[in-house]
Every structure is written in C-alpha cells, then in structure tokens.
C-alpha positions as CSV (number, residue, x, y, z in Angstrom):
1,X,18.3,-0.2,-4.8
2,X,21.0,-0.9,-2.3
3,X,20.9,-0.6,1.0
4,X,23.9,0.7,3.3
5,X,24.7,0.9,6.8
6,X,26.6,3.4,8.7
7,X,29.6,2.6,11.6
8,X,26.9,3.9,14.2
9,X,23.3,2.4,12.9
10,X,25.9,-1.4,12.9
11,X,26.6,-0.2,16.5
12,X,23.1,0.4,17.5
13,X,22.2,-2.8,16.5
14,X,25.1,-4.9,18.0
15,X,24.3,-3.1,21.2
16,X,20.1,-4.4,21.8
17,X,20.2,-6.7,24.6
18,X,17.3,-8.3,26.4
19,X,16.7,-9.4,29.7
20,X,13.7,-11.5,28.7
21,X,15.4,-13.2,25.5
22,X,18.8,-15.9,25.4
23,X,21.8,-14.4,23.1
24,X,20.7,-16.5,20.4
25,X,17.3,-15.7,20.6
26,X,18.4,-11.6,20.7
27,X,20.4,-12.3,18.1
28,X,17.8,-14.0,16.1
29,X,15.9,-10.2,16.9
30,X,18.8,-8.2,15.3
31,X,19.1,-10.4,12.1
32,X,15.2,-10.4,11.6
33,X,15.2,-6.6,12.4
34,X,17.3,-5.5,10.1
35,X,15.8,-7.4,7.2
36,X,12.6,-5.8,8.1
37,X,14.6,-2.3,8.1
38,X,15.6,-2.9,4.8
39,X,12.4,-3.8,3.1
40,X,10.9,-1.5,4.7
41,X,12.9,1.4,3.4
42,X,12.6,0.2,0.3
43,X,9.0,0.1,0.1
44,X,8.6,3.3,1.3
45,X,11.6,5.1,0.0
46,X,10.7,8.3,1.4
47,X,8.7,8.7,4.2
48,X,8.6,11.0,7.1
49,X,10.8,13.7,6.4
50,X,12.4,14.3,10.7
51,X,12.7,16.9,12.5
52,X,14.6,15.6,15.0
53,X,17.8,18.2,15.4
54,X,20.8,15.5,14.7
55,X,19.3,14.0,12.1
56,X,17.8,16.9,10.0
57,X,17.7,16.4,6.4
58,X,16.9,12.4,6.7
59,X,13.8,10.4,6.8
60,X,12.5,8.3,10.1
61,X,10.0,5.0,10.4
62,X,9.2,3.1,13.2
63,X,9.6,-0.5,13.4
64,X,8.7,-2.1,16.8
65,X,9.9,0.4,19.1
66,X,12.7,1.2,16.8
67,X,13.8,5.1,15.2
68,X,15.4,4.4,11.8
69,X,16.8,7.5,10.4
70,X,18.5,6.9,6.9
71,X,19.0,8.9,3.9
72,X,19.5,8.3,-0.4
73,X,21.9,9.1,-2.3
74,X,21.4,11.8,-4.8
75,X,20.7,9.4,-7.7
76,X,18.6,7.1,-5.2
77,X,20.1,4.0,-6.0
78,X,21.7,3.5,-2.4
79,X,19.9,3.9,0.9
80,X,22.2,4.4,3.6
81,X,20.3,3.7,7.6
82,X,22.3,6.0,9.4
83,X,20.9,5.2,12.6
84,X,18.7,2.8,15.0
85,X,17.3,4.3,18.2
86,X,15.2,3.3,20.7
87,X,12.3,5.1,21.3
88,X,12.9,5.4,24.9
89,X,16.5,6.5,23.8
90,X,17.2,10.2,23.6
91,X,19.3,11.6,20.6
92,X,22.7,12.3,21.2
C-alpha cells in the first residue's frame, strides 16, 4: 500500500514549531512523525471511523498529541493523510 499526502496535511506539518526544541531538532520531530504516521496507518488501515463535521467519511488516530484524518482509495491500495491537527487545534 501506498501512502499519500494531501497540499494541507504537507502544510500542517511544515507549520509545527517548538519553543522548547532548535530547527533541527523540530525538524528531526516532523521527519520522525511522519514515518510513524505512515506505519501506523498501515497497520491499522481502518480505524476510528470520525465524526468530526469537516472530515466526515475519513478515519482519525492519534499520535502524540496529533489528529491524523486520512482516507483509502476505493481499491485500498493508496492511503491518502488528508490532514494533521493539533489536539489543542480546532477544525476549520
């Protein structure tokens, strides 16, 4: 199975930023964050069915304090994340 990325769920990620962390080590974050997106989705393939109103019809995990909604293609050889929220975050 592949695994896709949508505009928005690239921009999510581009846009965590720490106070705590360097750029590198942030950066570091987002690399190891999304690899643990993917295999994640890929173990579970379908998990929580959400409920959340924008994003109706996809499936949400958590990782860290992370929303990822993302979807399959009918054939469910491609996963496509469609986005990456912070919990604190509210849905636009």
């Amino acid at each position: 199975m592949k695994v896709g990325w949508t505009k928005a769920a690239r921009k999510s990620l581009r846009s965590i930023q720490s106070i705590h962390f360097t750029r590198e080590q942030t950066k570091r974050y987002q690399i190891e964050l999304v690899k643990r997106i993917e295999q994640k989705v890929v173990t579970l393939l379908e998990s929580t069915p959400t409920q959340d109103t924008p994003w109706n019809g996809t499936y949400r995990l958590f990782i860290d304090k992370y929303k990822v909604y993302y979807s399959f293609s009918s054939d469910k050889q491609l996963c496509l994340v469609e986005a990456v929220w912070h919990q604190r975050q509210h849905l636009e």
